[in-house]
Structure formats: C-alpha cells, structure tokens
VEXDREN-908126 format. One record per residue (C-alpha): x, z, y; residue in one letter; residue number from 0. Coordinates in nm, 4 decimals, m for minus. Example, Ala and Ser with C-alpha at 12.3 -4.5 7.8 and 13.67 -1.06 7.14 Angstrom:
2
<<1.2300 0.7800 m0.4500> 'A' 0>
<<1.3670 0.7140 m0.1060> 'S' 1>
//
This chain:
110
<<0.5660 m0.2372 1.9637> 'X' 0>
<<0.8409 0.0530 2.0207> 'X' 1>
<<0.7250 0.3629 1.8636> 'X' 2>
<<0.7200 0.6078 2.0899> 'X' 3>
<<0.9594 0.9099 2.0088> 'X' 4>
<<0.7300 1.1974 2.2071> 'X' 5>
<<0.4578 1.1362 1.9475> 'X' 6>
<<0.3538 1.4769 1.7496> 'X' 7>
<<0.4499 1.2888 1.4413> 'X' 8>
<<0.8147 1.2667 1.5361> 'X' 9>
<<0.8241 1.6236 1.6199> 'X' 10>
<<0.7044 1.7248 1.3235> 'X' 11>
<<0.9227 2.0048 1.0834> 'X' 12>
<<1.1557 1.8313 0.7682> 'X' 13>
<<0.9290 1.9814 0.5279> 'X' 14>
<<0.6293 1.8388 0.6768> 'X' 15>
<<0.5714 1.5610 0.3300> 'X' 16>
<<0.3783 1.8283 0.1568> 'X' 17>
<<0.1476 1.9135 0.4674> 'X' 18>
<<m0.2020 1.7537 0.4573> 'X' 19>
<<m0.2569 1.6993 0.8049> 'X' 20>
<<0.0775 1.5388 0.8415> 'X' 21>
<<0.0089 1.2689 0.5916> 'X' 22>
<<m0.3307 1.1992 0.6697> 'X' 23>
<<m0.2647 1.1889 1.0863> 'X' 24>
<<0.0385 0.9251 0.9274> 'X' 25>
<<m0.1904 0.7328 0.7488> 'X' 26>
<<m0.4666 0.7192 1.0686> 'X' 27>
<<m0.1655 0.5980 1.2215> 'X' 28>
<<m0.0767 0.3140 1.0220> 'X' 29>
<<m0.4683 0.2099 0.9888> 'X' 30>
<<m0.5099 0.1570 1.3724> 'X' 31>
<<m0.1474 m0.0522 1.3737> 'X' 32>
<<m0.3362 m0.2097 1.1011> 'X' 33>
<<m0.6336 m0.2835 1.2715> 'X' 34>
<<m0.4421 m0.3793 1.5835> 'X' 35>
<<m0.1870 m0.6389 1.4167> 'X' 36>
<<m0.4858 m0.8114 1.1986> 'X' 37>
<<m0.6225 m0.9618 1.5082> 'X' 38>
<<m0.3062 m1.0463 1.7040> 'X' 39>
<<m0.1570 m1.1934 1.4392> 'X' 40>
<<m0.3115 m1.2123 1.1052> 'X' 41>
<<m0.3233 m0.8659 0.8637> 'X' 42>
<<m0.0056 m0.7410 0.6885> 'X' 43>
<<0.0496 m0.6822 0.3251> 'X' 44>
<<0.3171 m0.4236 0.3546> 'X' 45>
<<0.1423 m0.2565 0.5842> 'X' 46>
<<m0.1630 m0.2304 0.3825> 'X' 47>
<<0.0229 m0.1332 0.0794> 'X' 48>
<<0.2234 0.1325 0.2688> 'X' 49>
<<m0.1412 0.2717 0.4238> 'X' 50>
<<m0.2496 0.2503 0.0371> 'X' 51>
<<0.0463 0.4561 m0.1487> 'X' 52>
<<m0.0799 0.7495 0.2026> 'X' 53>
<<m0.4225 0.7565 0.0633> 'X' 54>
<<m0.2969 0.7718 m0.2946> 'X' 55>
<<m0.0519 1.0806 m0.2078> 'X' 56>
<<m0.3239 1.2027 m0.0177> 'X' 57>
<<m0.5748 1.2159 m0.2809> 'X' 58>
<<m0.3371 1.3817 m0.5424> 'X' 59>
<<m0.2336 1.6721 m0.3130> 'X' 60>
<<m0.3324 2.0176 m0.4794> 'X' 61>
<<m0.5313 2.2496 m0.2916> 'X' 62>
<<m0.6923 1.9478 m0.0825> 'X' 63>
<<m1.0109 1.9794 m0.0584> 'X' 64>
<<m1.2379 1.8058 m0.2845> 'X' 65>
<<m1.4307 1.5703 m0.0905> 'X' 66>
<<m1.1153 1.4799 0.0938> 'X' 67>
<<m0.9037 1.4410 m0.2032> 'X' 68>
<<m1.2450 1.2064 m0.3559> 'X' 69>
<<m1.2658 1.0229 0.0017> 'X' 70>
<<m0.8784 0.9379 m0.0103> 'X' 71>
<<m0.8854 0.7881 m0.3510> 'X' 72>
<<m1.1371 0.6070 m0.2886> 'X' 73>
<<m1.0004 0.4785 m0.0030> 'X' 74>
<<m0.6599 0.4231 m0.1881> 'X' 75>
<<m0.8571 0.2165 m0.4433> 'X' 76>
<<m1.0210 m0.0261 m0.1696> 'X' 77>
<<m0.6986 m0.0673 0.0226> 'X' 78>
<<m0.5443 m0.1801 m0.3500> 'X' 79>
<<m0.7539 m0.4556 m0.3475> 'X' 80>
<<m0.6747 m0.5690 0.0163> 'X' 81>
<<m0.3633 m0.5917 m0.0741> 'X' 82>
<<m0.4418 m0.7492 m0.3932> 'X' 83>
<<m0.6442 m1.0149 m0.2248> 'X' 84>
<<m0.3599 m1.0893 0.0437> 'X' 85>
<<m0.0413 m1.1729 m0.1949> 'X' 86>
<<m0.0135 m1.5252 m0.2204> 'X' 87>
<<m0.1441 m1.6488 m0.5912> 'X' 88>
<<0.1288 m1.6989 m0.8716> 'X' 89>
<<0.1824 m2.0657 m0.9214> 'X' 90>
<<m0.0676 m2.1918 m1.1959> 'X' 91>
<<0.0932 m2.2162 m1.5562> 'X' 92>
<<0.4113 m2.1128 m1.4135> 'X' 93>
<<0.3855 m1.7375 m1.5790> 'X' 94>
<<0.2056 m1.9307 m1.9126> 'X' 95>
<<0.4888 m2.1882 m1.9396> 'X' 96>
<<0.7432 m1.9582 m1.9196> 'X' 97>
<<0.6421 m1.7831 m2.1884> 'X' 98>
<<0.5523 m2.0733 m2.4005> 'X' 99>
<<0.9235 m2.1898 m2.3673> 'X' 100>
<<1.0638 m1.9550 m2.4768> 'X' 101>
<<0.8818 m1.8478 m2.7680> 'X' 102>
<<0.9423 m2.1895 m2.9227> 'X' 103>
<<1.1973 m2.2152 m3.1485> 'X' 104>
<<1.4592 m2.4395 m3.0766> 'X' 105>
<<1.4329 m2.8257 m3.1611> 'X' 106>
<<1.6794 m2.9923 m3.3933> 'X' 107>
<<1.8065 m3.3652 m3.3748> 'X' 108>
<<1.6900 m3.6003 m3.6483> 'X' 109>
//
C-alpha cells in the first residue's frame, strides 16, 4: 500500500511532534493499517510496537488531558503485551547455558 502524499498528516508543520492531535491522528493511523494487515496477512510486530511507543508518547505529553493521557497508557500497556506475545520464544536453555558456561571456571588436564 502507497501512502498517499495528499493525506493531512503529510501536510502537517515540522514542529508538529509535540502537537497532541498530530500524534494521536498518527497513531489511529497505524491501528487501522494494523487492523487491516492482521487479516490479509497475519499481524505485525513492528507495527504493533511502533503503535505502542505512540500511545506511550501520548500518555506522557504535559498538558494532555487526564483521561486521555490515563486512556493512552493504558492502551500503551496492552499493546506491550501484543507485542510481547508475538516475538518468537528464546530457544529453551539457550539464555541459561550461556550463562552457566561461562561462569565455570576453566577445566584443567589431569
């Protein structure tokens, strides 16, 4: 899909990263791609963990108001764990044996 370049949140000003409406209309954005691309194709990590660091910025903006600011980080904190469910697992005893190896000291010949 080719974004389209006529879209208001092309046009909008440089300094538009510390404007409310331009980060949450970003991160409406990137839920409906989200939406969209999870049943074409299966749901994307990145693009859940991009939508999660929105809601996060969202949430800590100053001046936003309070049950937006409370909505966002709660939202940030449910999109965490979508992303946290979707990354593959860690392969078992790889992180454990690691870490045993090298804490034991090396072996001498008899």
């Amino acid at each position: 899909m080719t974004p389209d370049r006529d879209d208001p949140i092309f046009l909008a000003p440089p300094t538009g990263a510390h404007q409310p409406e331009l980060l949450l209309s970003a991160v409406l954005h990137l839920m409906s791609h989200y939406t969209a691309s999870a049943a074409d194709q299966g749901a994307c990590v990145k693009l859940a963990s991009v939508i999660e660091r929105h809601l996060k910025a969202l949430a800590s903006l100053p001046g936003l108001a309070p049950v937006l600011s409370a909505t966002c980080q709660q939202l940030s904190e449910q999109w965490a764990g979508v992303v946290e469910r979707k990354l593959p697992d860690p392969e078992p005893g790889n992180f454990l044996s690691r870490i045993m190896t090298r804490a034991r000291p090396p072996q001498t010949a008899a």
